[in-house]
BAFISE-944148 format. One record per residue (C-alpha): x, y, z. Coordinates in pm, whole numbers, plus 32768, in hexadecimal, padded with zeros to 4 digits. Layout:
<sites>
X / Y / Z
...
</sites>
This chain:
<sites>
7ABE / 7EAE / 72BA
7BD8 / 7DC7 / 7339
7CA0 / 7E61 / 746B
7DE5 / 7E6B / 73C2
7D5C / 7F58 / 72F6
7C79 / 803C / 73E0
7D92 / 8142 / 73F7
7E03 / 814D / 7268
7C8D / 81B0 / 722B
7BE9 / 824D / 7392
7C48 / 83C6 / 72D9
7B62 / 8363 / 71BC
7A6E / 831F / 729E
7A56 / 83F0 / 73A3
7A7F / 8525 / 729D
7975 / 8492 / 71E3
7883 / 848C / 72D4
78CA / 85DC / 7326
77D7 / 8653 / 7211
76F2 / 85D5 / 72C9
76C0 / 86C3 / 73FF
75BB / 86C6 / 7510
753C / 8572 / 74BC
7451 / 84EB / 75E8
74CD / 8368 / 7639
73AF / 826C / 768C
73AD / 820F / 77FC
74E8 / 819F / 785C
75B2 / 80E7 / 7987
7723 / 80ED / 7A26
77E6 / 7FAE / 7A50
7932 / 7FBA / 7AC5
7A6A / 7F17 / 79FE
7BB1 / 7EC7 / 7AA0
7D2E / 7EEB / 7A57
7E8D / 7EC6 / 7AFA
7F30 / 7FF0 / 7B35
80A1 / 7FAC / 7B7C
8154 / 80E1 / 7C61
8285 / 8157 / 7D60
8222 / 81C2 / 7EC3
82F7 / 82C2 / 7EDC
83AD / 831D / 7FF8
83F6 / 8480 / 80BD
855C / 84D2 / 8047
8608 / 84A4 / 7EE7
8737 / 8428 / 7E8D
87E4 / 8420 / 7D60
87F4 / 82EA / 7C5F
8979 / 8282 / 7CBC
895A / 82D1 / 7E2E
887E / 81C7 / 7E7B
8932 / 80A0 / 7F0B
88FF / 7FF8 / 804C
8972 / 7F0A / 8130
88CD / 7E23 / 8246
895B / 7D76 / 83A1
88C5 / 7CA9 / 84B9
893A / 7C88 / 85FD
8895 / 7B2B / 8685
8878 / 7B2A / 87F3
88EF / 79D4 / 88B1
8715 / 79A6 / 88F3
86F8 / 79C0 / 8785
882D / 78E7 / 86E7
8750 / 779F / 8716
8641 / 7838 / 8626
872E / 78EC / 8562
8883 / 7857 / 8516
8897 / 78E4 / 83BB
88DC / 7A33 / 83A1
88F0 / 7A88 / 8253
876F / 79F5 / 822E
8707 / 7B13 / 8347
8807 / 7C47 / 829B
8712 / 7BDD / 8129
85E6 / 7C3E / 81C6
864D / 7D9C / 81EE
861E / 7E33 / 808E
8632 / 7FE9 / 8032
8552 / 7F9E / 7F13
85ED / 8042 / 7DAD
873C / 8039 / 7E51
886E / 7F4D / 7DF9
88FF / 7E65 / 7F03
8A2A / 7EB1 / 7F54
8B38 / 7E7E / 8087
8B62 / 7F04 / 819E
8BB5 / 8056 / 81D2
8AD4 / 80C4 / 80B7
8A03 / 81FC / 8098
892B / 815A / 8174
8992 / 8063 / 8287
8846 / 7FB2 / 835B
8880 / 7ECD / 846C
879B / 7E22 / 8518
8809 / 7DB6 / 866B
871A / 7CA4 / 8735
8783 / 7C9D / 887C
86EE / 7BC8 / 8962
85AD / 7B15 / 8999
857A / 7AAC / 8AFB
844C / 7A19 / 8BCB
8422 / 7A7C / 8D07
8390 / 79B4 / 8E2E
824B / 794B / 8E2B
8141 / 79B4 / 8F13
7FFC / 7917 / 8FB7
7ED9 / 7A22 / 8FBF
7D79 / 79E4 / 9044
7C4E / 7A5F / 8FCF
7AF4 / 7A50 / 90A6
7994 / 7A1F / 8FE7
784A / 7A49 / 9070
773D / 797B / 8FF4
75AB / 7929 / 9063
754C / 7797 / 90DA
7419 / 7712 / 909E
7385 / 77B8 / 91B7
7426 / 7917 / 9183
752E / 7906 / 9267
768D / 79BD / 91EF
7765 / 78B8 / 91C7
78F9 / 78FC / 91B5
79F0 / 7884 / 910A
7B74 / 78C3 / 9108
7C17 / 7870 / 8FCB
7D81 / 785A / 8F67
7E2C / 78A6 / 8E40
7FCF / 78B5 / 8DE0
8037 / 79FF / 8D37
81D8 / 7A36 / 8CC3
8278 / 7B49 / 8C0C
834D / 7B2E / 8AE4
842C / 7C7B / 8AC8
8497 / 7C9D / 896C
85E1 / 7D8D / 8966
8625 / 7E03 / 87DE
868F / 7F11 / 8719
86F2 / 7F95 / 85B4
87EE / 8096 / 8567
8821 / 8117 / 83F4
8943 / 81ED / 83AA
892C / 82EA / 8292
8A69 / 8375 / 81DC
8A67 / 8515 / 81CF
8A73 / 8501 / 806E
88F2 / 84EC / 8098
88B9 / 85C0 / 814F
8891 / 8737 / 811C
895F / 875A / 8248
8A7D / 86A5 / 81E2
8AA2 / 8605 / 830D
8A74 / 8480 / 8362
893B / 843A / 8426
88BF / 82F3 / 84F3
8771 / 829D / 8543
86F5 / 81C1 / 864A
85B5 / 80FC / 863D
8594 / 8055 / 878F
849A / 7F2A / 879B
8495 / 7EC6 / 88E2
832A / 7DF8 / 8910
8281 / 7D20 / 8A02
81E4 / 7BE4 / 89F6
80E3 / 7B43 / 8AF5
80AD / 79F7 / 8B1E
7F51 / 79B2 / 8BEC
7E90 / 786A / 8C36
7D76 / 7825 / 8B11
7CAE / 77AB / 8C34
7C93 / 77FC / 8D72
7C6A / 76E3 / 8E96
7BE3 / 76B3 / 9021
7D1E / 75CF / 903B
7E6B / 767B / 9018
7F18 / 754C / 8FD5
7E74 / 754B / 8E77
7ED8 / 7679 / 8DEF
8041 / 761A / 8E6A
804A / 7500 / 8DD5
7FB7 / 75CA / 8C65
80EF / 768D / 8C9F
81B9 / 75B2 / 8C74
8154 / 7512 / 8B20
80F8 / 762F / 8AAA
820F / 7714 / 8AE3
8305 / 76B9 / 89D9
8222 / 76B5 / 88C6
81DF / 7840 / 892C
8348 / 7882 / 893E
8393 / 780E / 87D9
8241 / 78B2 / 874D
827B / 7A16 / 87EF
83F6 / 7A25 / 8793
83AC / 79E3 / 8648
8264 / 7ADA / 8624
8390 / 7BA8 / 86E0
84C0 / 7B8B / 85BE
837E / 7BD0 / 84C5
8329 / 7D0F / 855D
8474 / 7D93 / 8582
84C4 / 7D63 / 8406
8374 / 7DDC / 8373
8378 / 7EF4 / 8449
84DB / 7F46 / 83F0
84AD / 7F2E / 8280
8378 / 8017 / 8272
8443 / 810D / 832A
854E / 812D / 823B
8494 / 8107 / 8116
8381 / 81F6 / 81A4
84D6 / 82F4 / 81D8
85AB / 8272 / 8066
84E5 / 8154 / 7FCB
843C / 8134 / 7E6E
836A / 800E / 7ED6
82BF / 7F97 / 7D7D
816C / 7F48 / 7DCE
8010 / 7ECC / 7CF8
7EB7 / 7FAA / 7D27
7D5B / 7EFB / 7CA3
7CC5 / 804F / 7C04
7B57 / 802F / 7B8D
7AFD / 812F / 7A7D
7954 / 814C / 7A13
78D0 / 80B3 / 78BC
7794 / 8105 / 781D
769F / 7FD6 / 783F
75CB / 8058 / 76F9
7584 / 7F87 / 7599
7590 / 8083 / 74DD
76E5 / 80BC / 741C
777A / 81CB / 7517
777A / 809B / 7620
783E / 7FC1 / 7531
7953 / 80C9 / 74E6
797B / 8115 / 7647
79D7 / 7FB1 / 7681
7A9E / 7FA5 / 75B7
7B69 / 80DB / 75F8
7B72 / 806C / 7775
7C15 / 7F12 / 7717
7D19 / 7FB1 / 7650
7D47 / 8063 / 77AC
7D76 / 7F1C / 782C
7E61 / 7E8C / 773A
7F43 / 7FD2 / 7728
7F65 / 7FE2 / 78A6
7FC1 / 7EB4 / 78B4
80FE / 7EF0 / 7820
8151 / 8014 / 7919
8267 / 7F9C / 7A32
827F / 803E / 7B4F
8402 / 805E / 7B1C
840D / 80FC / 79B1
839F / 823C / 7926
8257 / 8247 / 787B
826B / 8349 / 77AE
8205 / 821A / 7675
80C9 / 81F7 / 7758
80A1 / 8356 / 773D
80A8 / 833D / 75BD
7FC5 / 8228 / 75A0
7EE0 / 826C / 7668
7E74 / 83D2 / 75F4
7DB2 / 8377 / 74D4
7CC4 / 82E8 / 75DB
7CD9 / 840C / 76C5
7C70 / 84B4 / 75C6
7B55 / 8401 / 7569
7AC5 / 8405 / 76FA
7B05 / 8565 / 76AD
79F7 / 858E / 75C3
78F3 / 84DD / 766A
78DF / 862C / 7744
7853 / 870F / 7631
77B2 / 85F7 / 756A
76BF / 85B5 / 7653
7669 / 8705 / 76E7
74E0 / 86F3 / 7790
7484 / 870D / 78BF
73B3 / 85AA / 78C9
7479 / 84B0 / 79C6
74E5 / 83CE / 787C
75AF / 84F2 / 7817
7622 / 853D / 796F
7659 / 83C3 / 79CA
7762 / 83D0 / 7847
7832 / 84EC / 78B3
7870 / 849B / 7A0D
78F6 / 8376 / 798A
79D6 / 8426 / 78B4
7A5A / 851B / 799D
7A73 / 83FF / 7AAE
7B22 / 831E / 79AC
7C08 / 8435 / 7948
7C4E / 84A8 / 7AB7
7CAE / 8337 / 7B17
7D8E / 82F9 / 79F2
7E33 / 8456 / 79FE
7E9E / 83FC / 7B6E
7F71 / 82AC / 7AFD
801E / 8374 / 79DE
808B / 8471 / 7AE0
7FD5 / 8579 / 7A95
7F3B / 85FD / 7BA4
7EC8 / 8776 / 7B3E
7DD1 / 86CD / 7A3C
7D5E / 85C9 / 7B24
7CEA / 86FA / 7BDC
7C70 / 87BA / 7AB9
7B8E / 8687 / 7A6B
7B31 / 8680 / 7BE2
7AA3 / 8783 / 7BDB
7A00 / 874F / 7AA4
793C / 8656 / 7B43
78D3 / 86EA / 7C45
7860 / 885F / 7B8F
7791 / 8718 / 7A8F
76C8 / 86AD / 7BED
76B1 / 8566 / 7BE8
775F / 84BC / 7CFF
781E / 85BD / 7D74
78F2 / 8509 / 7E78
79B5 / 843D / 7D6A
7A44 / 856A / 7CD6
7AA7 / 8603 / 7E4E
7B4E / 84B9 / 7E79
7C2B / 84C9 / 7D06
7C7E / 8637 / 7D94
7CEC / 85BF / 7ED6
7DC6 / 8477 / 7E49
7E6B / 8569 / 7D4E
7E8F / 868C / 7E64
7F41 / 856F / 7F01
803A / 8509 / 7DE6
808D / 867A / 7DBA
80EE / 86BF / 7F53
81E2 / 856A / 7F1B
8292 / 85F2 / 7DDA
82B5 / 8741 / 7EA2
833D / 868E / 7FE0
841E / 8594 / 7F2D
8439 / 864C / 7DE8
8411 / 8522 / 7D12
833E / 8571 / 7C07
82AE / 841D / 7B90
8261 / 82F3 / 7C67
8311 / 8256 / 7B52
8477 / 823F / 7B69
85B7 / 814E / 7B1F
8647 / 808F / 7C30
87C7 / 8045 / 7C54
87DC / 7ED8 / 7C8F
</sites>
């Protein structure tokens, strides 16, 4: 049976073998089979659809205008994922403001080590080594229009990122002079590295702030779901069934509805369905079948945003006793979808953007 056609003829099948009940499968074995699951982190507050533009600013300090003469480069790294650029003075205003990025003066330390000669005598040794401090002096401020919030009132946030950055001797030395001289070649080349790990920080750390706050950041999961590894003709159908899985998530985006994945996909839902009462002994075979239809089901209920049957089948699995922990861990992920719909009150991790 061709792919394309698994999910035109999976109700034949799976109702046909359904006249078959408590058969006992030969020995079988679990293999796992992958997919791409395409999905929204989704952040703590909603907003509605035509609220969500934004705007973005940087204020280059005079340390960090020979890195970073360009400033409209540094304002498109800031991105409110699912939100529309937009100018300023826009539902939501963030400006990142890099201040300064100064190097202090640097300092000779010593260190003394102890060692044994030949003849066990403590020998010791002073060594020298250069140490100077880079203070990094940063911040972020976003501005938020009342309109969202439940307040009414505008709101500003301030993310300070103040850091440090220490610049010590790779190797230590008996002669002072050496570890001067180091210094001095080495200095500039730490400079330019740390401001720029610096600039980095600042913007990742502002963007996962935001986004963690109002962003629908699009992101890709690997999910594994469990095939049968049998000859026999139930370990044919079930691979086929899971790579129509594959081939209809494929076509889910993690910025449209899915309610035609929802559709398609049922006919083979329903088919892992039946495994559960097709194969009903107690031998591990049987066992080893069902949990992988109530794991199957649990995983794939999760990325269609359903979370109550993810748990249903959770605990399916685990009342079937065999591997228990997998279906604690589908009730946990989906416990975990259902306390971020409650907190943002988005109801899918599947939602348009406004771009």
């Amino acid at each position: 049976m061709k792919i394309k056609n698994t999910i035109k003829y999976l109700p034949l099948i799976f109702v046909s073998f359904q006249a078959f009940s408590q058969l006992k499968p030969e020995k079988v074995d679990l293999d796992k089979f992958s997919f791409t699951v395409n999905y929204q982190i989704l952040p703590s507050k909603f907003v509605a659809l035509e609220k969500r533009t934004f705007s973005t600013e940087t204020v280059i300090g005079n340390d960090f205008t020979p890195f970073y003469s360009n400033k409209e480069t540094l304002n498109n790294r800031l991105n409110l994922y699912g939100w529309k650029r937009s100018v300023r003075y826009s539902n939501v205003d963030i400006e990142v403001r890099l201040k300064s990025f100064k190097m202090g003066e640097p300092k000779l330390e010593s260190k003394v080590d102890e060692s044994k000669d030949k003849n066990g005598v403590v020998v010791k040794t002073t060594n020298y080594f250069v140490t100077a401090l880079i203070e990094a002096k940063g911040s972020a401020v976003v501005k938020i229009k009342g309109a969202l919030n439940e307040s009414g009132k505008d709101e500003e946030i301030v993310y300070d990122f103040d850091k440090d950055y220490v610049y010590k001797s790779l190797n230590a030395n008996a002669n002072s002079e050496v570890v001067k001289e180091a210094f001095k070649k080495e200095k500039t080349e730490f400079y330019n590295e740390s401001i720029k790990s610096y600039v980095d920080f600042v913007f990742s750390n502002t963007n996962h702030k935001i986004n963690k706050v109002y962003g629908l950041e699009p992101t890709t999961y690997r999910e594994n779901l469990w095939i049968i590894d049998s000859k026999d003709e139930e370990g044919g159908i079930q691979k086929e069934a899971l790579e129509a899985v594959k081939v209809i998530f494929a076509k889910m985006s993690a910025t449209a509805p899915i309610d035609d994945i929802v559709s398609d996909i049922n006919p083979l839902l329903e088919y892992f369905d039946s495994l559960k009462t097709k194969y009903t002994g107690s031998d591990k075979s049987s066992k080893k079948i069902r949990y992988s239809a109530y794991y199957n089901l649990g995983r794939i209920y999760i990325h269609l945003d359903q979370p109550e049957k993810a748990i249903k089948e959770g605990e399916g699995l685990i009342a079937n006793d065999y591997d228990k922990k997998d279906g604690k861990k589908i009730i946990e992920d989906a416990n975990y979808d259902l306390e971020n719909f409650k907190k943002s009150t988005y109801k899918s991790k599947h939602n348009p953007v406004l771009y």
